[in-house]
N, C-alpha and C positions, 0 to 999 in steps of 0.2 A: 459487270454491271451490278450495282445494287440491289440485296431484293428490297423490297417494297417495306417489307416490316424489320430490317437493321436496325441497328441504335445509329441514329447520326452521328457524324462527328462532334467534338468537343466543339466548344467556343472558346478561345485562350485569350483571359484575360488578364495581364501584365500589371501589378503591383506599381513598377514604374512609370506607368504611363497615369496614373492617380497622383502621383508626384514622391512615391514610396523613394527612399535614400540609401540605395547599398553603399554608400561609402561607410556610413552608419554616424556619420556630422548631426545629421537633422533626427527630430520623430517622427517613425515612420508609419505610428499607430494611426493617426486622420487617415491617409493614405489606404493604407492595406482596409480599414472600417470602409471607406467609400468602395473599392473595389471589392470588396465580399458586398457589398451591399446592390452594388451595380452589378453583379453576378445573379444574384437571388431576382432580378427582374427579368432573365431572360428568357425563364422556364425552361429549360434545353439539359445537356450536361455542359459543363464546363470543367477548365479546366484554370485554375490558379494559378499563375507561374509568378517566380521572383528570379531574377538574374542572379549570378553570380557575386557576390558579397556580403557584409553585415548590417541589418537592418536593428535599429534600436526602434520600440518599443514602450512608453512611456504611460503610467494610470489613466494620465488625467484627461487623455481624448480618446481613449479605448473604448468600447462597447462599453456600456453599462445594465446590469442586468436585476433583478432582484429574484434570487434564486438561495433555494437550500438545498443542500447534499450530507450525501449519508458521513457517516466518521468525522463529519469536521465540527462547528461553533452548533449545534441544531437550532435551537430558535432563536438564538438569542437577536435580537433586532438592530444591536450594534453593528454587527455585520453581513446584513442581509442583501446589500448592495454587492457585487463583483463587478470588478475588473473584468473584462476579458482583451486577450491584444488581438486575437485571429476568429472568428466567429464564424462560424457553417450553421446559420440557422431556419428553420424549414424551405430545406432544399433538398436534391437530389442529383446521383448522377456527377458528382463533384470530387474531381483532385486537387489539390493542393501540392503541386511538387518546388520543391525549394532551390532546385537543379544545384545543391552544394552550396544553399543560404545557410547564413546562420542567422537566427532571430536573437536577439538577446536583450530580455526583457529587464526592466528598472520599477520598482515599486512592488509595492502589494496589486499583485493578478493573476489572473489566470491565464496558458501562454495561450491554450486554444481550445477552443467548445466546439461540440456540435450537438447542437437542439433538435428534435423533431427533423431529423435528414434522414436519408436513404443513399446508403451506395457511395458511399464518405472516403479516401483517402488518401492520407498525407504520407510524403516522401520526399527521401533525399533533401531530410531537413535537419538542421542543429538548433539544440534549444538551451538558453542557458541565461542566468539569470548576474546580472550584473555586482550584485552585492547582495549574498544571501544572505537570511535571516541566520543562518548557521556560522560561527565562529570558531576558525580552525585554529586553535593557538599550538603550535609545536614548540615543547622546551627544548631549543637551541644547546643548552648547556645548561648545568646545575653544580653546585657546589657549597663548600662552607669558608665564610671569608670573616676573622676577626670575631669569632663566635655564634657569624648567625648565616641559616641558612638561606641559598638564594635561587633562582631562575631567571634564564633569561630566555624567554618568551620569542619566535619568529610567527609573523602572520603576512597570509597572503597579499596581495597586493588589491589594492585598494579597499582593504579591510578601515575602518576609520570610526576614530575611537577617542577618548580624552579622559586625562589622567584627571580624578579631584582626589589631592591627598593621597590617601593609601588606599584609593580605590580606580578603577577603572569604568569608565559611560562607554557603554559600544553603542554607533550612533549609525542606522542605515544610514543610506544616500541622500541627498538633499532634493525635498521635490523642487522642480524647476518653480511650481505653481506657487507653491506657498513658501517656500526658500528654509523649511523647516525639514528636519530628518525624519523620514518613513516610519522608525522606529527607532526605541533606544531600550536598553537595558542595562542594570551594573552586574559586575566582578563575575559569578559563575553564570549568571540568566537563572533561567530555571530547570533546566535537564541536563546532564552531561553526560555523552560517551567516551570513551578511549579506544583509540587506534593507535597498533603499534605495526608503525612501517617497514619494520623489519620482519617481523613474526607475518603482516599479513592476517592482519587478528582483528575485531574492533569487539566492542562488549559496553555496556551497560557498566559505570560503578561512581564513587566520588567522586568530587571534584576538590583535590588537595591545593588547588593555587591560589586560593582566597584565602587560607585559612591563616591564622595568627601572623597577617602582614603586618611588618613595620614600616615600609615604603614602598614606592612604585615611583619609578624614572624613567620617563620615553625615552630611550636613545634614537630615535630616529630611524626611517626608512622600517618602519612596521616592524620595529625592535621595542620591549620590553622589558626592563628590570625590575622583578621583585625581590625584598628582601624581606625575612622574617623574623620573629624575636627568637623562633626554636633552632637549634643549633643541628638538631637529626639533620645527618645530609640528604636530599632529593634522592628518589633514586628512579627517575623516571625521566632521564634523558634518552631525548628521541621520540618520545610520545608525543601523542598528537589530543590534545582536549576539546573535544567536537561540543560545544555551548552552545543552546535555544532557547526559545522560549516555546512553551507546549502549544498555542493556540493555534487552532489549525483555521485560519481563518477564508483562505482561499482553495480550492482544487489547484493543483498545476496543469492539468488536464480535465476537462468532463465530458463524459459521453451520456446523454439522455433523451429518454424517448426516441432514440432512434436507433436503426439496425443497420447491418453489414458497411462496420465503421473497421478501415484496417491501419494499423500504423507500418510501416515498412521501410525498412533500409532508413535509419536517423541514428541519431547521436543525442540522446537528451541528455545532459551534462549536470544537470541542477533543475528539480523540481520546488519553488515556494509552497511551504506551507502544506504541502499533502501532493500525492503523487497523482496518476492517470486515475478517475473516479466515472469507472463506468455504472450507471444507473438507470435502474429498468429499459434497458436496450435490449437489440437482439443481436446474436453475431457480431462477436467485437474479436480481430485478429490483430495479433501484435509478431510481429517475425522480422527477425535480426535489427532490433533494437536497441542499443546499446547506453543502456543506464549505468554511466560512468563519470566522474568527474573527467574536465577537461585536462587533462597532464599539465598542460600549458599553464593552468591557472596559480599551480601551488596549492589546491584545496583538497580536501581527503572525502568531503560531503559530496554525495549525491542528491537527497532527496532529504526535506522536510521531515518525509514519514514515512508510507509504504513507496513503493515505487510503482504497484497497479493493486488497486481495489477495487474489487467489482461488486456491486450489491443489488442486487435483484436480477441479473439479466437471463435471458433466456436463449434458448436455441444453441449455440456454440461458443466455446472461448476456447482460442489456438495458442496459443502463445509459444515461439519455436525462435531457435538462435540464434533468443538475447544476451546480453551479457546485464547485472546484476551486480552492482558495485556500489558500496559505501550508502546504504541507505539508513533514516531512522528508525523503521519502522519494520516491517515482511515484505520483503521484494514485491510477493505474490499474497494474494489474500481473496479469496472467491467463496461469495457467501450470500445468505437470505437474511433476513432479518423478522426476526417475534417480536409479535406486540401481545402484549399481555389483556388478557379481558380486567375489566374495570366497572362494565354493568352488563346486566343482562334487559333490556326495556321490554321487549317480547320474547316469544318464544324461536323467535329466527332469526332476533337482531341481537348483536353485540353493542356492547362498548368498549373500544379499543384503544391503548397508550402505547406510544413510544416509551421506552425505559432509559434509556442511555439517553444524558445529555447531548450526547455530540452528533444524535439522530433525530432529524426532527422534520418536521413542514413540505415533505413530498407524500405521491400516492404511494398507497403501499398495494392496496387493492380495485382491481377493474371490474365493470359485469361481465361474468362468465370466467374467474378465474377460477381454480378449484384452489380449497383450501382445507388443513386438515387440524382437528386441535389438539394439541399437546400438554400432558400431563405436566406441571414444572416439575415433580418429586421423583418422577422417574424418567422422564422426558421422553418417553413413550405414546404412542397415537391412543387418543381413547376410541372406544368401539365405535363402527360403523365405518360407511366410506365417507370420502373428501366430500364437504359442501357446496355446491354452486355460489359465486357472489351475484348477488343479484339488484341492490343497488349500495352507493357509499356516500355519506355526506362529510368529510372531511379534508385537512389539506389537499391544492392545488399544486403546491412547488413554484410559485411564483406569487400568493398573494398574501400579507400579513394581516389581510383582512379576516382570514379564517382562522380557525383555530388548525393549531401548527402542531400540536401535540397529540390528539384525542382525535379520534372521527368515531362513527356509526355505521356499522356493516351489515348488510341485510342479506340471508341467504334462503335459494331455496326449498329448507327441508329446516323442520327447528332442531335445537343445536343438542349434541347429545346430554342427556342426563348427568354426565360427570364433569360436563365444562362448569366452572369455580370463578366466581370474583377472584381474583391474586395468586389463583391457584392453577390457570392455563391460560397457553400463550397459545397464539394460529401461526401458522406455517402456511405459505402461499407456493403452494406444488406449481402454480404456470410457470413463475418467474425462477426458473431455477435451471441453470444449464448443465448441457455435457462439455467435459474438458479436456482438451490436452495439452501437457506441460512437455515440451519436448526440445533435447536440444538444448537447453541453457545453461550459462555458468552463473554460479553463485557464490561472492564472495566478499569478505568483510562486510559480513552480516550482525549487526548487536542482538538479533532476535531471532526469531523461524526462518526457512529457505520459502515454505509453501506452506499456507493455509489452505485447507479445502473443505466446504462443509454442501455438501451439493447431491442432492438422491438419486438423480442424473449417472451415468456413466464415466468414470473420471479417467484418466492413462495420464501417469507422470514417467518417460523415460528418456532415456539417453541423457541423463542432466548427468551434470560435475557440481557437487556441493559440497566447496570448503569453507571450513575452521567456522561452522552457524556457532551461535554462542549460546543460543536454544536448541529444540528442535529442529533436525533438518525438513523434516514433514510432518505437520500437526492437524490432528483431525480432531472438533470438538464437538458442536450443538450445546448451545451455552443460553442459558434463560436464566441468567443468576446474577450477571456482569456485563458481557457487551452485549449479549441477547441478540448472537449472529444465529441464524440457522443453517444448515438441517441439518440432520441422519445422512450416513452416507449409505448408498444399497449396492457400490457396484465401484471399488477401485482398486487399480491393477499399477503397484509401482515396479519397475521392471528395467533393465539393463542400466542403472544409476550408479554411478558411482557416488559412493560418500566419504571425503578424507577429513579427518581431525577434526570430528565431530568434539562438542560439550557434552550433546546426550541428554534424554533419551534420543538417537535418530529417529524412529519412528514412534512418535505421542501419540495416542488416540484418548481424550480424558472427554467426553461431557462434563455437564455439570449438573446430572442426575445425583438425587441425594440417596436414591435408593437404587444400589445395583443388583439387580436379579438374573441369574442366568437362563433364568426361563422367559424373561421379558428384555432383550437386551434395546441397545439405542440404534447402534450402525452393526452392518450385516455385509458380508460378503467383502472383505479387503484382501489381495494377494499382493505379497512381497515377495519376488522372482527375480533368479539372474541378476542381481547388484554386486556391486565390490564393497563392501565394508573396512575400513583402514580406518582402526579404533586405538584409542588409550582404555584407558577405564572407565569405560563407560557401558549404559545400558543398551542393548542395539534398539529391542522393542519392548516399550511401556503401555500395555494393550488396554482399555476398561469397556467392560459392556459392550462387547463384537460378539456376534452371532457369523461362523464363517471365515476366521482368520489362519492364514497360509503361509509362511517363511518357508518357499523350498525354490533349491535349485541355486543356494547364496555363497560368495565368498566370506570368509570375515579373516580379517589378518587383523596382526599389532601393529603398532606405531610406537613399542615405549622403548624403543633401542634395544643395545644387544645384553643388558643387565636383566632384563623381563621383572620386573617385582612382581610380584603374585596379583592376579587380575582377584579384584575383591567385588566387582557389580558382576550380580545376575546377567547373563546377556538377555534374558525376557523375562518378563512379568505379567502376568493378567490377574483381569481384576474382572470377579464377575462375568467373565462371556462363557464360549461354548462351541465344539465345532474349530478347534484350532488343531493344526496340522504343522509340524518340524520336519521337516526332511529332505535329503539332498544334499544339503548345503556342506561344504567343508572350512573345516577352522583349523587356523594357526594350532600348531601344538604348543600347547600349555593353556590353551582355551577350554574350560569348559562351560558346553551348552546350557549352563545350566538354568531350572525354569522356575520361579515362583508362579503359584496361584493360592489364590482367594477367593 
C-alpha cells in the first residue's frame, strides 16, 4: 500500500498522440510544443515519451522565446528572439525520455530549454542537427598538375553549397517557410580549425584553401576542385577544414532558473551555434553523455563552441562518463561572471556593467546574495566581508525593455573604501558551485580539456585527456577580457591521465596585473596520482597560488626512442607560495626542473 505522502506516479504523455512523426516525413516541432504544453497543465510529474524513431524539428513552429544567455550575441537585439524545438518550462517533476529517439533539428534553434523547472530529466535521447553551421571540408587528394597547385575537396552529405567563379557560397538548408537558406557564407567563413584524422589532433590555424585560387569546379556528389595560380604542392592531404562563422547566436542547450536538471544516457551529435548553457540554475548533472559526431554522418564537428558552459550556477555540477569529441570551443568551461563597477550613487549602491559583448541582459544578482569586490590590479578581495544584495534594478533575461547591460545594486553595509569606478569588479559568492569532473574522455579538442573558475570545492578525476591543443586544465579569474570569475580555494585533480598534451597541462594564469606572493589570487590546488605522457612540454605553468602540490605523479616521454633533449621546464611559478614537489617519478632523462618569479 501507498503511504499517504509518496510521489505519485507519472502521467505519460506521448509526443505521437499530438500528432509528433517518428518516421521523421513531417515537423514534428507543433506536435512535441503542444505536448510539453499540455503537460505544463497537469501540475503532477509527468513523464514525456517519444517512440521509437526520428522526429524532425523545424524554427519556424518551435517555441519562441525572447531570452539572453551568457557567451553568446549579449544584447544585441537582432537576435533576441530563440528558437526552441523541446521546452520544460515552469514545471516540475518532468522526464523527457526518448526511449532511443532521435530528434534532429533544421534551422537556427535551440534543441531543448528548461526555464524556471524543478527535477527535469531528459534521456535515452539523440540530438543532432541536420545541416550545421560548421563546414567539414576534407582534402580528398592534393597535387601539382601543369604548374599549378590543386585540391580536391570531399564534404559530407548534404552539405550544399554553390560555386560563383573562383569562389565558393556555403548555403544552409532551405527554410520550408520562406524557401530561402538559413545562412550562407563564402570561401573560408570566418574561423577555421584543422583536424587531422589520422593524428587524432584538431587545433586552431589557417585557412590555406582560399588563398591565391585560380578556379573552383563542382565535380559533383559533394566533390570540389580547386586550382591555384602557386605551383607549391598541398601538403595537407587527409585534413579536414572545420569552417564557421563566429556568432553564437543560439544556445543548443539551456538550462535556467531552474534546479536538479540531469542529462543522462544521450548521444548529442552536433550542438548549433553554442553548447549546453546552464544559467543561474542549481544542480545541473550530466553523466554518460556522449558529445560526439555521428559516425554515420561523414562530419568531424561536434559542437558550435563549448560543448557545456555553465555560468552562475550553484549547488553541484557532476558531470561523469561523457565522452567529449570534436568540439569549437572547451568541452567543459564552469565559471561566474564580474561586472565591473561604473558609479558609485550612494554609499551602498553600485553601478554595475556587463564588459563582454557576448554577456548581456540576465540577472546577475538576487536579494540576499552575498557578494564580494575585487580589486581588477590584483584580483584580489578588498578588506572586509561579502556584502548582502539587498535590492537590484536591472536586467530581467526576457525584456528589452530594460536596460540589458547596466543595472544598480543595493547592499546592506556601504561598500568598502577601495571599491574604484573601472577599478573593481563584484563577484557573486551564491552562485557559484562545487564540482565534479569525473570519468570522461576528452579528445580532438582545438582548445582546453576543463575550465574551472569556482571557490566552491572542485575534484576533476579519473578523466582520459588526449592530444588538448591548449591546456589540458585551465584555471583563471579574468577581469580584463571575458571577465569570468572566481579564485579557486579548494581543487584536487587526481588519478587523470594526460597523453600528448601541447602544454602547459596544468595553466593557472589570472589576469591580475600585479602578482604578489604575499597576496596571491587562487589558494589551495593539489595535483595527485595522474599519469603524464608528455613531449616537450611544460607539465605545470602555475601564477599567483597560495598552496600548490604535484605529489604522488607519473610523468613519462612520448618523443620515441631517439629522446632529443627535453628543453621546457616541467614547472614554473609565477608569484605564488606554499608549493610542494614530491613523490612523483619521471622518465629518466627528465629533469624536474622548476622556474620561479
Amino acid at each position: 500500500m501507498r503511504s499517504a505522502t509518496s510521489r505519485p506516479e507519472p502521467v505519460v504523455v506521448d509526443v505521437t498522440a499530438f500528432g509528433a512523426d517518428p518516421t521523421g516525413r513531417a515537423d514534428s516541432a507543433p506536435a512535441v510544443a503542444a505536448a510539453l504544453r499540455y503537460a505544463r497543465t497537469l501540475h503532477r510529474p509527468v513523464e514525456i515519451v517519444f517512440s521509437s524513431g526520428t522526429y524532425r524539428l523545424y524554427p519556424e513552429r518551435a517555441e519562441l522565446r525572447e531570452l539572453y544567455v551568457s557567451n553568446t550575441v549579449g544584447a544585441d537585439q537582432r537576435y533576441r528572439d530563440k528558437r526552441i524545438g523541446l521546452l520544460v518550462e515552469d514545471m516540475r517533476d518532468v522526464t523527457v525520455d526518448g526511449r532511443g529517439a532521435r530528434l534532429v533539428c533544421h534551422g537556427p534553434q535551440t534543441a531543448f530549454a528548461v526555464i524556471r523547472s524543478a527535477n527535469v530529466t531528459f534521456t535515452n535521447l539523440s540530438i543532432d542537427y541536420a545541416a550545421p553551421k560548421v563546414i567539414d571540408a576534407t582534402v580528398a587528394a592534393a597535387g601539382v598538375t601543369g604548374g599549378r597547385a590543386w585540391r580536391r575537396l570531399s564534404l559530407p552529405a548534404g552539405t550544399r553549397y554553390r560555386v560563383d567563379g573562383a569562389h565558393i557560397t556555403w548555403l544552409g538548408e532551405t527554410s520550408p517557410a520562406s524557401g530561402q537558406p538559413y545562412w550562407s557564407g563564402v570561401d573560408g567563413l570566418e574561423y577555421t580549425q584543422i583536424h587531422d584524422p589520422a593524428a587524432q589532433r584538431t587545433w586552431r590555424g589557417d585557412n590555406p584553401l582560399f588563398t591565391d585560387v585560380a578556379a573552383v569546379v563542382d565535380l559533383g556528389a559533394g566533390r570540389i576542385r580547386i586550382d591555384y595560380t602557386s605551383a607549391t604542392p598541398p601538403a595537407d592531404a587527409g585534413l579536414v577544414y572545420q569552417m564557421r562563422l563566429i556568432e553564437r547566436v543560439h544556445p543548443g542547450a539551456f538550462i535556467w532558473e531552474s534546479r536538479n536538471v540531469t542529462m543522462r544516457s544521450m548521444n548529442v551529435h552536433y550542438l548549433q551555434e553554442f553548447g549546453v548553457v546552464g544559467q543561474f540554475s542549481e544542480n545541473i548533472t550530466i553523466d554518460r553523455v556522449n558529445f560526439a559526431p555521428d559516425p554515420a554522418s561523414g562530419r568531424t564537428s561536434s559542437s558550435f563552441a563549448d560543448h557545456v558552459n555553465l555560468s552562475g550556477v550553484r549547488g553541484r555540477v557532476t558531470i561523469t562518463g561523457c565522452a567529449f569529441d570534436g568540439p569549437h570551443d572547451d568541452p567543459i568551461n564552469v565559471h561566474g561572471t564580474y561586472l565591473e563597477v561604473i558609479g558609485k550613487p550612494e554609499p551602498a549602491t553600485l553601478s554595475l556593467a556587463y564588459m563582454h559583448r557576448e554577456t548581456a541582459g540576465f540577472p546577475q544578482f538576487h536579494p540576499g546574495d552575498q557578494v564580494r569586490f575585487i580589486d581588477k590590479r590584483t584580483m584580489t578581495p578588498l578588506a572586509g566581508p561579502p556584502a548582502a544584495v539587498t535590492a537590484v534594478d536591472g536586467p530581467n533575461g526576457t525584456d528589452h525593455s530594460r536596460p540589458l547591460t547596466t543595472m544598480t545594486v543595493t547592499f546592506d553595509r556601504p561598500v568598502p573604501d577601495g571599491v574604484a569606478v573601472g577599478g573593481t569588479v563584484t563577484e557573486n559568492l551564491t552562485w557559484a558551485p562545487e564540482v565534479l569532473i569525473s570519468g570522461n574522455v576528452f579528445r580532438n579538442v582545438p582548445t582546453r580539456g576543463v575550465l574551472v573558475t569556482t571557490p566552491k570545492p572542485v575534484l576533476i578525476t579519473g578523466n582520459r585527456f588526449d592530444g588538448m591543443s591548449m591546456a589540458d586544465i585551465s584555471i583563471s579569474a579574468d577581469a580584463s577580457s571575458w571577465y569570468e570569475s572566481g579564485a579557486v580555494t579548494d581543487v584536487t585533480i587526481s588519478g587523470n591521465t594526460f597523453t600528448r598534451p601541447a602544454g602547459p597541462v596544468i595553466f593557472v594564469e589570472p589576469t591580475n596585473e600585479v602578482a604578489d606572493s604575499s597576496r596571491p589570487v587562487h589558494h589551495d590546488i593539489s595535483v595527485k596520482d595522474n599519469t603524464f605522457e608528455v613531449g616537450d612540454v611544460t607539465v605545470a605553468d602555475v601564477r599567483s597560488v597560495s598552496g600548490f602540490r604535484f605529489t604522488g605523479n607519473v610523468v613519462r616521454r612520448l618523443d620515441g626512442q631517439d629522446r632529443p633533449p627535453y628543453a621546457s621546464p616541467l614547472f614554473v611559478f609565477h608569484g605564488g607560495s606554499g608549493i610542494v614537489i614530491a613523490g612523483n617519478h619521471y622518465d629518466p632523462g627528465l629533469n624536474p626542473s622548476v622556474i620561479e618569479d
